[in-house]
N, C-alpha and C positions, 0 to 999 in steps of 0.2 A: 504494500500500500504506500503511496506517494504522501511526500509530507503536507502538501495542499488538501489531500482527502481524509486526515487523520486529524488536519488542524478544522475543518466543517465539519469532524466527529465530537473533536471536542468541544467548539463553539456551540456544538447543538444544534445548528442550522438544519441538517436532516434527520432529527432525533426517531424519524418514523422508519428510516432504514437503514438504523446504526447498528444493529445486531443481525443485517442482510449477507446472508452468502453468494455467492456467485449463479449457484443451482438455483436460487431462489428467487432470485433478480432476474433472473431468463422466464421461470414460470408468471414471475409479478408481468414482468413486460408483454409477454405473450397475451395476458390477461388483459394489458391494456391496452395492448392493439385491435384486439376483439371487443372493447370497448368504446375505441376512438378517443384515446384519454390522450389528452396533449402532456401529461406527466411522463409518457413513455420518451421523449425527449430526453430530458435528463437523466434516467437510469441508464439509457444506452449509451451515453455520451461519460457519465458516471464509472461506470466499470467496462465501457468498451466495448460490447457485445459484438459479435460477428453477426453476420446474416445465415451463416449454417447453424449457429447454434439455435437460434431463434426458430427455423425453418425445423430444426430438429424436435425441438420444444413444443409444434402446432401450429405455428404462426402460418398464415396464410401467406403464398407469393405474394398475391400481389400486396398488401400492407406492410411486409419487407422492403418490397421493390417502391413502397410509399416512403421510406426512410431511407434508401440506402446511401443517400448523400451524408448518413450519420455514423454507417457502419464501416467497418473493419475489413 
């Protein structure tokens, strides 16, 4: 973890997904693409997410291929 992302852990700025794992953050996102939740921005952009893993997770092509100026 980068020290920018462990200094918004401590700040408390994302205190909602301060105890997020990697696996979980992919299910969170998948869920919020099937949503249309514009929070899906920041968790991909957050930990990085590729377009396979996402795709691997459920994610629909084309709501990947709706992001993928974000992905990896």
């Amino acid at each position: 973890m980068g020290k920018a992302k462990k200094r918004s852990f401590q700040k408390g700025i994302n205190d909602r997904i301060s105890n997020l794992s990697r696996e979980n953050a992919v299910i969170m996102a998948v869920k919020m693409l099937k949503n249309c939740e514009n929070d899906v921005y920041s968790l991909v952009t957050l930990f990085g997410l590729s377009a396979e893993e996402l795709l691997e997770a459920g994610a629909s092509y084309e709501a990947v291929m709706g992001i993928k100026g974000l992905l990896k």
